[in-house]
C-alpha positions in Angstrom: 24.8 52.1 3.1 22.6 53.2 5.7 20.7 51.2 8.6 17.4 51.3 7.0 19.2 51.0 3.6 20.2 47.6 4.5 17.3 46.6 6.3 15.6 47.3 2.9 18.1 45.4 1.4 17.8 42.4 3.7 14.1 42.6 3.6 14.2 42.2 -0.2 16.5 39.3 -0.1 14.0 37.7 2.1 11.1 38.7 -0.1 13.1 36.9 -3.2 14.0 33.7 -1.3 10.1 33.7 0.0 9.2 34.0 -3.5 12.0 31.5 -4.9 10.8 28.9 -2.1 7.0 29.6 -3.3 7.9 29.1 -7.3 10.0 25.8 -6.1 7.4 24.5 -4.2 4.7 25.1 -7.3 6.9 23.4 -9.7 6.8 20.6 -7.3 3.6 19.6 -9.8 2.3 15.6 -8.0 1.5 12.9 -10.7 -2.5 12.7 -11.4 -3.9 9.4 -12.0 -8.0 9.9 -12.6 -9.8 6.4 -11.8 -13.5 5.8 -13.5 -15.2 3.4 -15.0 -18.6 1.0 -15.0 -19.8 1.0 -11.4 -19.4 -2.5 -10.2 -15.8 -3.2 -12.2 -13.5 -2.3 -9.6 -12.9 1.4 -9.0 -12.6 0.9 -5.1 -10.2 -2.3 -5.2 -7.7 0.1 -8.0 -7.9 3.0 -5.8 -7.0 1.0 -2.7 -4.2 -0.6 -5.1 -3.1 2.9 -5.5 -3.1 3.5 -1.5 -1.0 0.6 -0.7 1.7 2.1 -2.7 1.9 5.6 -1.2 -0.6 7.6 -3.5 -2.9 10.2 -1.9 -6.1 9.0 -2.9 -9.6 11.4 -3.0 -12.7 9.0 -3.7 -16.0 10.7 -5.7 -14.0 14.0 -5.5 -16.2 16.6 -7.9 -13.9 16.8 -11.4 -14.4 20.7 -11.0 -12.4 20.4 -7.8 -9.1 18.1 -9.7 -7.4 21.4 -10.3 -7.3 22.6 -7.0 -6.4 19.8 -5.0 -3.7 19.3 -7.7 -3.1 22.8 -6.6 -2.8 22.1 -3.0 -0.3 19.3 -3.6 2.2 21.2 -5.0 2.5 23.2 -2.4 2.8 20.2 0.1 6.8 21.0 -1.1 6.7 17.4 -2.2 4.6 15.6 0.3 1.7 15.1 -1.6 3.6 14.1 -4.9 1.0 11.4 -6.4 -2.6 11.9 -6.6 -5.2 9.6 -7.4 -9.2 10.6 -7.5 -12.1 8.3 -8.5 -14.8 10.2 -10.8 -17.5 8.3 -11.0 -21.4 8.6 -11.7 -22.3 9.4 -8.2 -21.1 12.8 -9.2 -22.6 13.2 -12.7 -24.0 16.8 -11.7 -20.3 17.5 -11.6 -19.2 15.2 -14.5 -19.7 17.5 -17.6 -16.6 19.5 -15.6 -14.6 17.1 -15.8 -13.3 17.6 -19.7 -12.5 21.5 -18.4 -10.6 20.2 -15.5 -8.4 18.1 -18.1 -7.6 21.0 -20.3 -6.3 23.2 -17.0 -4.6 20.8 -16.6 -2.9 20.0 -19.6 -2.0 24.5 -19.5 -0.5 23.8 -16.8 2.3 20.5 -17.6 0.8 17.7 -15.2 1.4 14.5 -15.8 -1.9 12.7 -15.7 -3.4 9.3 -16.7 -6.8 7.8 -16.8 -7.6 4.1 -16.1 -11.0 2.8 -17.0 -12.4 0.1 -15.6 -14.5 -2.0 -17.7 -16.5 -5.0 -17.6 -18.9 -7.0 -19.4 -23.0 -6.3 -18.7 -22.9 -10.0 -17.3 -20.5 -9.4 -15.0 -21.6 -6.6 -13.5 -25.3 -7.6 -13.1 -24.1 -10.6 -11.4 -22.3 -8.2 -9.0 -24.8 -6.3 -8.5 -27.3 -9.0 -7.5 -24.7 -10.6 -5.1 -24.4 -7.6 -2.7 -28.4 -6.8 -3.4 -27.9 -3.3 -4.5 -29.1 -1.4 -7.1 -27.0 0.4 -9.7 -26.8 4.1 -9.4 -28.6 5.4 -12.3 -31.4 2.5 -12.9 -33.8 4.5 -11.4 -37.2 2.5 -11.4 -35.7 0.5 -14.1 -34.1 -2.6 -14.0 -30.1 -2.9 -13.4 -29.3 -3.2 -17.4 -31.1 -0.1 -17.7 -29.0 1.7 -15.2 -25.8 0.0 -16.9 -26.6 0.8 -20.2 -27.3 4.7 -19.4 -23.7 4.9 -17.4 -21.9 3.3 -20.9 -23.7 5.8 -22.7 -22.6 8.8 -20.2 -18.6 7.2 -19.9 -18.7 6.4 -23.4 -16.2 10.1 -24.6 -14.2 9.2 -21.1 -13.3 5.7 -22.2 -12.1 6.9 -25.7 -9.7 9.4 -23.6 -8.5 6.5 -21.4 -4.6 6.3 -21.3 -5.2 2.4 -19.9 -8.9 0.4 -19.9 -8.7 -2.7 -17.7 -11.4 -5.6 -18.5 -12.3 -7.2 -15.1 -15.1 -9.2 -16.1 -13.0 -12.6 -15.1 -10.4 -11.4 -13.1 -10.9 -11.5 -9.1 -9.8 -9.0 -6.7 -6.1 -10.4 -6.6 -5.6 -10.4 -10.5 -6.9 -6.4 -10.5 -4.4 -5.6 -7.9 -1.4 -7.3 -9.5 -2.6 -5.5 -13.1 -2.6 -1.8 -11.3 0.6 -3.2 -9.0 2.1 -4.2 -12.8 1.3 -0.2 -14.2 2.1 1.6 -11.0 4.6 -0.1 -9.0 7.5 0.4 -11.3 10.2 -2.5 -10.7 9.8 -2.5 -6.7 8.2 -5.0 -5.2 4.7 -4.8 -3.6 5.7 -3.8 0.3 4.3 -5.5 3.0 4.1 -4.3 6.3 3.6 -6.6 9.2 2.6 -6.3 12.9 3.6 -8.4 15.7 1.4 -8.1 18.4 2.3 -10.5 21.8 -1.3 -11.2 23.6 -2.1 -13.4 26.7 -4.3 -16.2 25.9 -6.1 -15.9 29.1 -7.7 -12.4 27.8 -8.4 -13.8 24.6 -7.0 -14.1 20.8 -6.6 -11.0 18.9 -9.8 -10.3 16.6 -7.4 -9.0 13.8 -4.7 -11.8 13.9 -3.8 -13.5 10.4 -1.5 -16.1 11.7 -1.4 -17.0 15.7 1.6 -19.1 17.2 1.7 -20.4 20.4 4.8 -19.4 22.5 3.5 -21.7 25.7 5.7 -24.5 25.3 8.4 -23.0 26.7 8.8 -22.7 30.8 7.1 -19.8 32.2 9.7 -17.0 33.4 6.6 -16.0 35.6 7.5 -18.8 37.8 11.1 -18.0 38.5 10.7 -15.3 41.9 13.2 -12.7 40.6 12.0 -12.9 36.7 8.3 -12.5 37.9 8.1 -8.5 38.3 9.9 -8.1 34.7 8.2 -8.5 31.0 10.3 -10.1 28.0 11.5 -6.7 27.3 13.8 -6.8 30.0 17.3 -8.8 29.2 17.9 -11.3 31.7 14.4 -12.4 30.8 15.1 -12.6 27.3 18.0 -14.6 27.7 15.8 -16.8 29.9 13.3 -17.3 27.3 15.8 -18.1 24.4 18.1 -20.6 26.8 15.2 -22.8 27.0 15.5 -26.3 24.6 13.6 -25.3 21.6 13.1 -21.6 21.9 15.9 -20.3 19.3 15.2 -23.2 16.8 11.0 -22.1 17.0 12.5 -18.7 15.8 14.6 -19.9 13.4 11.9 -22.2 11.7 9.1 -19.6 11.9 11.0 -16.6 10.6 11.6 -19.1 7.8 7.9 -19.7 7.2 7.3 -16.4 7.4 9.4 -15.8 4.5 7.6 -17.9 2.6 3.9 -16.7 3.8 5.3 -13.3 2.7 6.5 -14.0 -0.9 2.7 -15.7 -0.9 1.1 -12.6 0.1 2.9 -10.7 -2.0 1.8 -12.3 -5.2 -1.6 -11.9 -3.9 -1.4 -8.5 -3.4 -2.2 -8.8 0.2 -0.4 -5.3 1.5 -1.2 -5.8 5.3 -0.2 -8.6 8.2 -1.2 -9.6 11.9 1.0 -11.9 13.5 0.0 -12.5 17.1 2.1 -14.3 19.1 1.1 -15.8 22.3 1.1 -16.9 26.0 -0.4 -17.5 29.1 -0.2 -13.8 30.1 0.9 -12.2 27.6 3.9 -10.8 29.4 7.0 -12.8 29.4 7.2 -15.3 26.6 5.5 -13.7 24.6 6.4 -10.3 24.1 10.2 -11.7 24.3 9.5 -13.4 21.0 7.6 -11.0 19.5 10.7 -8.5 19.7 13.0 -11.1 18.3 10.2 -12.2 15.4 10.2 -8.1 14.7 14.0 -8.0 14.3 14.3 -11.1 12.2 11.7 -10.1 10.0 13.0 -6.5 9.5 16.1 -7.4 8.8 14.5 -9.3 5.6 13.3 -6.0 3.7 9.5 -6.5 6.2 9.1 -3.4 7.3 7.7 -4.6 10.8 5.8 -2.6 14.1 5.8 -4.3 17.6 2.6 -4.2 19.8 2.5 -5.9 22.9 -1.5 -6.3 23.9 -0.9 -7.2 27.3 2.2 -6.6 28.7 0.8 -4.1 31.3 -1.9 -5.9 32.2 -1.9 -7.5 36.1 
């Protein structure tokens, strides 16, 4: 075989595996769930549902356009490989696509639900008149008028609904644990946490959920050689945790934590800001906060550390 021979034969073998990796990152075909329903039921709550638990979610995405980003995730080789998008009437120029977008799909084997969210006219003129907004399609009309004309235009979409969910009486948590009940398989709902240390003396955190108070314990800042270190540092640490009280706080509030979590997790609360505190927000503190993290990592929590103002003067 000659030089160029082979580097015609080497070129084709890369050619084939180029087009072997293309067709395996096509079959690589991401789940499609399709979110509508009544404006006012709960599109936005299921979608965010869908968020929490890893889905790539596309709000008021045109149902001309489901194909292609369908498209486009299958050749994220497996990044992208669950897809939600919320149709709803704020793209009814667009909508009459949407039964064409189903059949390309259906040609081409993806797995695709609908969910439909549904409520009663009560319900959703009560909504309505709590956030003082008009519905989308009642026009000069009154807000039945504009609910009765979006029933009429979902009324073919419902019929093709693989699951309708009635949230005339539930509340936000109830719709999250119904989508969490469909969509999170037998895993339970993650939670992620974030310990954050702060300084009390620059304020509280804005975005704290639960705030503890780490300033009954003896302030390494006076102790000279402790002073130029933060609670990152070891000897510091150890300083921290020798003190009466310190490792039995940790114990006790790692255990309460627990318990907060299970809590949140029934409600279908995804997200957590625990800010932990002292005077500076550079010894005490942040020393806590990194043992808090570890504790609560070790416990399934998957957990980020933030210390506020550690570097602070």
């Amino acid at each position: 075989m000659t030089e160029r021979n082979r580097q015609e034969h080497g070129a084709g073998d890369v050619s084939t595996g180029t087009t072997e990796a293309g067709q395996a990152a096509e079959a690589a075909i991401p789940e499609l769930v399709i979110i509508s329903g009544m404006s006012g039921a709960g599109r936005s709550t299921a979608a965010k549902c869908l968020e929490d638990l890893g889905w790539f979610v596309v709000d008021n995405l045109p149902p001309a356009l489901i194909p292609t980003m369908v498209e486009l995730g299958a050749r994220s080789q497996g990044n992208v490989a669950r897809i939600a998008v919320v149709v709803d009437v704020r793209g009814r120029r667009f909508f009459d696509n949407l039964r064409e977008s189903l059949a390309d799909l259906d040609t081409k084997q993806v797995t695709r639900r609908i969910v439909f969210l549904e409520s009663s006219d009560e319900a959703l003129v009560r909504r309505f008149e709590s956030v003082r907004r008009p519905h989308p399609l009642q026009g000069d009309g009154r807000i039945v008028d504009g609910i009765a004309a979006e029933r009429d235009l979902l009324r073919e979409l419902r019929g093709d609904a693989d699951l309708v969910i009635d949230t005339s009486s539930l509340n936000v948590h109830e719709l999250r644990a119904k989508m969490d009940a469909q969509f999170a398989g037998d895993e339970e709902p993650e939670l992620r946490a974030t310990v954050m240390s702060f300084g009390y003396k620059y304020g509280l955190p804005v975005d704290a959920d639960l705030v503890v108070d780490c300033r009954f314990l003896p302030n390494p800042h006076w102790v000279p050689e402790l002073r130029p270190f933060t609670g990152l540092n070891e000897e510091v640490s150890g300083y921290v945790f020798d003190q009466p009280g310190a490792k039995e706080f940790l114990n006790q509030y790692t255990e309460l934590l627990q318990l907060i979590a299970a809590g949140y997790r029934r409600e279908g609360k995804r997200y957590v800001t625990i800010a932990v505190g002292c005077t500076g927000g550079k010894h005490r503190s942040v020393a806590m906060s990194e043992k808090l993290a570890a504790r609560l990592g070790s416990e399934g929590i998957e957990t980020v550390v933030v210390h506020r103002d550690m570097g602070r003067e």
